[in-house]
C-alpha positions in Angstrom: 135.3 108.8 -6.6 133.1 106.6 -8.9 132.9 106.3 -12.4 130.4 104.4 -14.6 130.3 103.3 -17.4 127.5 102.6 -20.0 126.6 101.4 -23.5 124.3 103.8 -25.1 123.2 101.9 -28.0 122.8 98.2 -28.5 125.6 96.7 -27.1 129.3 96.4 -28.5 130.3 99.6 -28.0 133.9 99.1 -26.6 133.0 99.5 -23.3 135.8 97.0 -22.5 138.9 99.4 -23.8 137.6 102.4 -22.0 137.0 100.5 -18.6 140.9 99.1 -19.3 142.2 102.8 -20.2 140.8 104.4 -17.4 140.5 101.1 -14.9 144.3 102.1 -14.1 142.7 105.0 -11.7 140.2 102.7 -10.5 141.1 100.2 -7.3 138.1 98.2 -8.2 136.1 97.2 -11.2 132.3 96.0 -10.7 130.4 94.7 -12.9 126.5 95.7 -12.4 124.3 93.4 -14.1 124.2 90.9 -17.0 126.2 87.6 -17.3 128.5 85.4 -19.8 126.2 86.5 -22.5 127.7 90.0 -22.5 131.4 89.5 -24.5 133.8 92.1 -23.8 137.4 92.4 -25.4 140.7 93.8 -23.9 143.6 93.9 -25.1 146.9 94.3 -23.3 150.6 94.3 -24.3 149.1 93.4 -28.1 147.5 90.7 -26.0 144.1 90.3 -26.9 141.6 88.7 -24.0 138.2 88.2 -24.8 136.2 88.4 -21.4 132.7 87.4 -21.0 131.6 87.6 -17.2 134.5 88.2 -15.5 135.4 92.4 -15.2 137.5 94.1 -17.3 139.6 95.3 -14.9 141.2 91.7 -14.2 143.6 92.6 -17.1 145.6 95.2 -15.0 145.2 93.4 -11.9 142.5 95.6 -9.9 140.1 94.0 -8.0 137.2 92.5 -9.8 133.5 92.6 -8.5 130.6 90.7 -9.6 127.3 92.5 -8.0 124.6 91.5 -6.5 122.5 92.5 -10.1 124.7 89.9 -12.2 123.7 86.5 -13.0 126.6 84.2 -12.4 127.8 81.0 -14.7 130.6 79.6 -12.0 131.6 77.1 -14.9 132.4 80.2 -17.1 134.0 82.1 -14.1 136.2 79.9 -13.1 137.3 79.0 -16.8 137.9 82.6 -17.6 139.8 82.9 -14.5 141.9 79.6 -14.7 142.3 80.9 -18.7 143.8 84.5 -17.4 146.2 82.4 -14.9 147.4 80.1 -17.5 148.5 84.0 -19.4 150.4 84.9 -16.3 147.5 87.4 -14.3 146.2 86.2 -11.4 142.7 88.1 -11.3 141.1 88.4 -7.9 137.7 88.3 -8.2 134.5 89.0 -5.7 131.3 87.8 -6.0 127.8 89.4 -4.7 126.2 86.8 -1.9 122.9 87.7 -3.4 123.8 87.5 -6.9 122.4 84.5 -8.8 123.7 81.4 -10.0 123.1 80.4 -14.0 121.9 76.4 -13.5 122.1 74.1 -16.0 118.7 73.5 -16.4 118.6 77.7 -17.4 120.6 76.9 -19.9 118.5 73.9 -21.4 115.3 75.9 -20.9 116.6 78.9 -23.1 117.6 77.3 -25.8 114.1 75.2 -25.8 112.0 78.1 -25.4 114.1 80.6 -27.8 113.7 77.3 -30.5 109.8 77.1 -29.8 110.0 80.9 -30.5 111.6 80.7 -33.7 108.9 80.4 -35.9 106.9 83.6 -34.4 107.6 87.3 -34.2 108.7 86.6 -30.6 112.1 85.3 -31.0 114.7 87.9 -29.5 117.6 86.5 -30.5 118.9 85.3 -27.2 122.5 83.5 -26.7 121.5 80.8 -25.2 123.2 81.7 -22.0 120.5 81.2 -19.0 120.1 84.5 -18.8 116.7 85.0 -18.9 115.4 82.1 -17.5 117.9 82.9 -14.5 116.5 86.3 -14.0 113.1 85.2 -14.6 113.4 82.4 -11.2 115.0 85.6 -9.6 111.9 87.3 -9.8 110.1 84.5 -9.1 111.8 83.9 -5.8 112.9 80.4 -6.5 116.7 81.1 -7.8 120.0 79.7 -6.3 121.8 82.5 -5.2 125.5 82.8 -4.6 125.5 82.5 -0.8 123.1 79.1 -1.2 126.4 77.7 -2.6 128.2 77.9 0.8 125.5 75.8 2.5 124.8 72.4 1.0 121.8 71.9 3.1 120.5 75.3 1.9 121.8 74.4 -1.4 120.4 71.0 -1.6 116.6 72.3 -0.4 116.5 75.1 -3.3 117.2 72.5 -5.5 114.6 70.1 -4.4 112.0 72.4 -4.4 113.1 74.0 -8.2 114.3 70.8 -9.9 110.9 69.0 -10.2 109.4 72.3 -11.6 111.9 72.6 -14.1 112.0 69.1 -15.2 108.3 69.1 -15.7 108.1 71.7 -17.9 111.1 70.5 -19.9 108.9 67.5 -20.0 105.3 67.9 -19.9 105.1 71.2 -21.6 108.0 70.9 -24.2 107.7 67.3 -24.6 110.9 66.9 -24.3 113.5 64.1 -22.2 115.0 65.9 -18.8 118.7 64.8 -18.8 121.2 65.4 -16.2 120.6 69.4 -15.7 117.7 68.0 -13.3 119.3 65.3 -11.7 119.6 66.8 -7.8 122.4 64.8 -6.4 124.9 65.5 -9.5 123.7 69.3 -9.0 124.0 69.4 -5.7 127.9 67.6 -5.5 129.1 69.7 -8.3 127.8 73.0 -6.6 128.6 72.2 -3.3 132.2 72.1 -4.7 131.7 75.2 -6.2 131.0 76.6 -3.0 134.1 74.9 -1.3 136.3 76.6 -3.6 134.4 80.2 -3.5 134.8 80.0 0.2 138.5 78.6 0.4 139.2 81.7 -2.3 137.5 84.1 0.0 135.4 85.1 -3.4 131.5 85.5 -1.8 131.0 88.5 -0.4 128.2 90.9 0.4 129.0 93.6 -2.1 127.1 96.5 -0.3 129.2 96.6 2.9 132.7 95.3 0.4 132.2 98.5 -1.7 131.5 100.8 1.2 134.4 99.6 3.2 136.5 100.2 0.6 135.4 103.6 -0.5 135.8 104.4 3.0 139.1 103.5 2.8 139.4 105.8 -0.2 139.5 103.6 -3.2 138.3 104.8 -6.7 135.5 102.4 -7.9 134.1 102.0 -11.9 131.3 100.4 -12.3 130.7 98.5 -15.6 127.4 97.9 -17.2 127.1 95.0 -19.9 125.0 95.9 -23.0 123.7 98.9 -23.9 121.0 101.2 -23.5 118.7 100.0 -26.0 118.7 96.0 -24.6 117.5 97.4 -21.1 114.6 96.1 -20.1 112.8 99.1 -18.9 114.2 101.4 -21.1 115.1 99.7 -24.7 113.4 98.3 -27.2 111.2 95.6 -25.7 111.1 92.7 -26.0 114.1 92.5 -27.9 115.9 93.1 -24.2 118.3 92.0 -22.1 116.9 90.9 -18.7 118.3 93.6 -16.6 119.4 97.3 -16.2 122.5 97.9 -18.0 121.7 102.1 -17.9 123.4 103.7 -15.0 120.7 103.0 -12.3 121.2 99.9 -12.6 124.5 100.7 -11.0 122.9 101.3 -7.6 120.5 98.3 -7.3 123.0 95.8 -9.1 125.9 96.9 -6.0 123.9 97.7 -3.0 125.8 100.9 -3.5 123.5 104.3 -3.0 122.0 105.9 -6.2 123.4 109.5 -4.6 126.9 108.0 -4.9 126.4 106.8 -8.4 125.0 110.5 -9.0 127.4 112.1 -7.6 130.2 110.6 -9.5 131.2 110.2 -13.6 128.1 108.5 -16.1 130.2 108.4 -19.3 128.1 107.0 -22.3 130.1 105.1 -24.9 129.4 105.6 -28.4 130.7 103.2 -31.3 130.5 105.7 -34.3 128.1 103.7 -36.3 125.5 101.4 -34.9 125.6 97.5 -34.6 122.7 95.4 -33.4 123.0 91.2 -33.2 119.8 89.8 -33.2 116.2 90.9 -33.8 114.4 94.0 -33.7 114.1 97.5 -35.3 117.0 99.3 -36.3 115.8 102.8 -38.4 119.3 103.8 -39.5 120.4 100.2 -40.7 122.4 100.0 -44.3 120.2 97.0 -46.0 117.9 98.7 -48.5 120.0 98.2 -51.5 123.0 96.5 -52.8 124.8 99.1 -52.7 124.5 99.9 -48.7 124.3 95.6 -48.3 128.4 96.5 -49.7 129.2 98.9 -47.4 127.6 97.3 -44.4 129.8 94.4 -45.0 133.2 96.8 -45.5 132.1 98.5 -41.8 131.6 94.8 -40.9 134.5 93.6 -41.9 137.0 96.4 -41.0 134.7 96.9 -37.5 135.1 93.3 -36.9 131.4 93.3 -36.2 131.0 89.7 -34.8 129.6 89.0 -31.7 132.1 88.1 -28.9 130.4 85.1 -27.9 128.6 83.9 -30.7 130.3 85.2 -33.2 127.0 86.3 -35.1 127.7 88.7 -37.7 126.3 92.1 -36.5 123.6 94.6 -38.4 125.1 97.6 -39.6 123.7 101.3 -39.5 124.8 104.4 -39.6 124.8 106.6 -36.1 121.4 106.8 -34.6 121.3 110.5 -32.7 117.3 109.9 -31.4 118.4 106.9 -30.0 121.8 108.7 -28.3 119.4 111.8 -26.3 117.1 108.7 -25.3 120.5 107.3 -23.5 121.7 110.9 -22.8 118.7 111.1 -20.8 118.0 107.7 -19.6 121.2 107.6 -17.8 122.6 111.1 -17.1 125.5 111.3 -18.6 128.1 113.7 -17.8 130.8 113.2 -20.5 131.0 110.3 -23.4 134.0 108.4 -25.0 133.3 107.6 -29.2 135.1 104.8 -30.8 135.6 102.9 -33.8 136.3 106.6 -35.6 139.2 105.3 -37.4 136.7 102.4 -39.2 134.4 105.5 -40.8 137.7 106.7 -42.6 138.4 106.3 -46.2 134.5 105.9 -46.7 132.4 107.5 -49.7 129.8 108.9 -47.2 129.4 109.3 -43.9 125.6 110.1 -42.6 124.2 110.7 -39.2 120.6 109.6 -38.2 119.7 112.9 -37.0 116.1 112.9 -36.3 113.2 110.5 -37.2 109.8 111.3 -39.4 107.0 109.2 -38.0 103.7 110.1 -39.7 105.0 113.7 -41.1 106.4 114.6 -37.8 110.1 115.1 -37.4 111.2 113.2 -34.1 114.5 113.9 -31.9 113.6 111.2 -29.3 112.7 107.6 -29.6 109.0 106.4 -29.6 108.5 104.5 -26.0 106.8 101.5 -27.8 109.2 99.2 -30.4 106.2 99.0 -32.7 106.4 103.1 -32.9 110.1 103.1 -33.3 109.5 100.4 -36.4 107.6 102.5 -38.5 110.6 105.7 -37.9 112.2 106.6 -41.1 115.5 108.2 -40.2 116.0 112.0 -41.3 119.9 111.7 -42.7 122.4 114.6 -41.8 125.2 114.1 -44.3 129.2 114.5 -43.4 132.4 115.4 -45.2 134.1 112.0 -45.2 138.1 112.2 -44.2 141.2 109.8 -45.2 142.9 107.0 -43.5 145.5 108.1 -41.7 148.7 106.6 -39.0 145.8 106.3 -36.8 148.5 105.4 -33.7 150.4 108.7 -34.9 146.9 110.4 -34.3 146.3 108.6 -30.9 150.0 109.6 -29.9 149.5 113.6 -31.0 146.4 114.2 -29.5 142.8 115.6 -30.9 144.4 118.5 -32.7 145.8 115.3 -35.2 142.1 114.2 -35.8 141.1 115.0 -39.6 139.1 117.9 -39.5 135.9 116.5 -41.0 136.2 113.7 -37.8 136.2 116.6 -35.8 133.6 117.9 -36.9 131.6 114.8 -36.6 132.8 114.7 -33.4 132.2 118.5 -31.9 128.3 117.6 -33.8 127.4 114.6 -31.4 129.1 116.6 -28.3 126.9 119.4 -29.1 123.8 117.6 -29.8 124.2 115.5 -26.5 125.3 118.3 -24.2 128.4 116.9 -22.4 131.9 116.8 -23.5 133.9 114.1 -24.8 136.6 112.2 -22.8 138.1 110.2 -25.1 137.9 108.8 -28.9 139.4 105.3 -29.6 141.2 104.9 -32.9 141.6 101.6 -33.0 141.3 98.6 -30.9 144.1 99.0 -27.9 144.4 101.1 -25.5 147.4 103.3 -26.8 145.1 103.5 -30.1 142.8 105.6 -27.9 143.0 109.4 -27.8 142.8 111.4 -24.7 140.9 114.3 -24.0 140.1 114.0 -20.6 140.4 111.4 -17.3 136.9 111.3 -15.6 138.4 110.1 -12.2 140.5 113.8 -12.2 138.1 115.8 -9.9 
């Protein structure tokens, strides 16, 4: 049985707390694409453990997979992991052979090229992680890949051959000095190392035959996608993207695991009940147009705790964008969806849905496939009863029937509109503060 799991609108949905809730069915967690620039918080025990790269699943000790669509940090991974040791979990963690390796001269050359941007209408708003500048030598067919590690000679003539590109264009395009993220030798000792320790841990592996073995041997795998729907970069709004496939696809090519077994299993879409966006781009639905919606962006903000993981960038706020949901509905097929953050639209003067967009007199129910198109939408508003606060961990303990009717009703409206039923609502921000409905690994 698989189950995957997706963002279906920018990002920050809480795909973390629904990968722990329902992880404990799961034998192994995998992570699909992305890298430390997608934050992800669990907590556990009243523990909270904010995870950046390595899978969600660590947290209650299943077995963690990095595929071979990630881009891999292994200063960030092993920090995480030392971190999660020093809190009493030993998290055993695998990582793709043909993933690829974050170098540190990825790093440098994001956060010169997103600065040379910043003056333009081409700055996406990037966290300076080496992401894209990773994925970029990927598809250029010069990246260091996971298995290069293993072999220092390998290792050592990847490097020679990328280095001396890199460090001119740090210095004859940008104009600016190349420090030690190009020096070879002191990239080739500490990454040899790296791959000392990734061997003597037994952590490389090639994750195709891994996950077939082991659902041969009958284990339950979830896959985890980083993101959301709208920072894919086929399918969101480019070029404010991500530099990989975070919609359920990319579940296939990022594992070396079959697109028929990834259809065959559970795509639930996670929905935060509100929107959130960090960084640039359009955003229809967004509260900013007055003072009065600046003042209740900042209450969602503030009670949401709308700050990004791992920048800790405030986020936008907006209310629920419905075109944007059937664009993810479709994009990734999902069969059920899990909404959280209900509990943060109680006690509200309004609540409003973006139900359907007018561009140019025409009422929309999908997104435009251009950004520039999906600036000029004006949302169509469906307005909602609002409903109280309430013991929100009395509600999570009783069930859906303890929901306030008017949240049900909010609920039962994006169910209907997105065809497929809903497995769970999160109330709050640990797992016990989720309400059940339905387990997607019970057949």
């Amino acid at each position: 049985m698989t189950v995957t799991i997706v963002g279906s609108q920018l990002g920050d949905e809480g795909k973390g707390a629904l990968v722990d809730l329902w992880g404990g069915d799961a034998d192994i967690v995998v992570r699909y694409q992305g890298g430390d620039n997608a934050g992800h918080t669990v907590v556990e025990d009243g523990e909270e453990y904010k995870l950046s790269l390595v899978p969600s699943g660590a947290v209650r000790d299943k077995v963690g997979v990095l595929g071979n669509g990630c881009v891999i940090n292994p200063r960030t991974l092993f920090s995480e992991i030392d971190d999660l040791r020093e809190c009493g979990l030993d998290p055993d963690v695998r990582l793709a052979k043909r993933a690829h390796v974050i170098m540190p001269y990825h790093r440098r050359l994001d956060n010169i090229e997103e600065e040379a941007k910043a003056d333009s209408d081409l700055t996406v708003g990037t966290t300076g992680r080496g992401i894209g500048p990773t994925y970029e030598d990927k598809a250029g067919r010069r990246g260091i890949r996971v298995g290069d590690l293993l072999d220092p000679d390998v290792l050592r003539q990847r490097l020679e051959y990328v280095v001396p590109q890199k460090q001119a264009l740090i210095e004859d395009v940008y104009g600016l000095e190349a420090g030690e993220e190009c020096d070879v030798e002191a990239l080739v000792e500490e990454y040899t190392e790296i791959g000392r320790r990734l061997r003597e841990d037994d952590m490389a592996v090639n994750c195709g035959d891994f996950l077939a073995e082991r659902r041969e041997a009958g284990d339950n795998v979830m896959f985890e996608g980083a993101q959301g729907t709208l920072i894919d970069i086929d399918h969101g709004s480019y070029p404010y993207v991500t530099s990989s496939n975070p919609t359920a696809g990319g579940a296939a090519t990022g594992t070396g695991v079959g697109p028929t077994v990834v259809g065959q299993g559970e795509v639930v879409g996670i929905v935060k009940s509100y929107l959130s966006r960090v960084g640039e781009g359009p955003m229809p639905t967004e509260l900013k147009d007055d003072d009065r919606e600046e003042e209740l962006a900042d209450f969602i903000r503030e009670k949401g705790g709308e700050f990004g993981t791992v920048t800790g960038r405030p986020r936008r706020i907006g209310w629920l964008d419905m075109p944007m949901l059937r664009h993810a509905a479709r994009v990734s097929g999902f069969t059920g969806i899990a909404v959280n953050h209900l509990d943060v639209l109680a006690g509200l003067d309004e609540v409003k849905v973006g139900h359907a967009y007018e561009l140019e007199g025409d009422e929309r129910l999908t997104m435009p496939a251009t950004t520039e198109r999906w600036g000029e939408c004006e949302p169509v508003l469906k307005e909602f009863d609002t409903w109280p606060e309430v013991d929100w961990a009395a509600v999570a303990e009783e069930g859906y029937d303890a929901i306030p009717d008017a949240a049900q009703d909010y609920l039962e409206y994006l169910s209907d509109e997105l065809d497929v039923p809903i497995y769970a609502v999160g109330v709050g921000p640990g797992r016990e503060q989720t309400v059940h409905i339905e387990n997607p690994f019970d057949d």
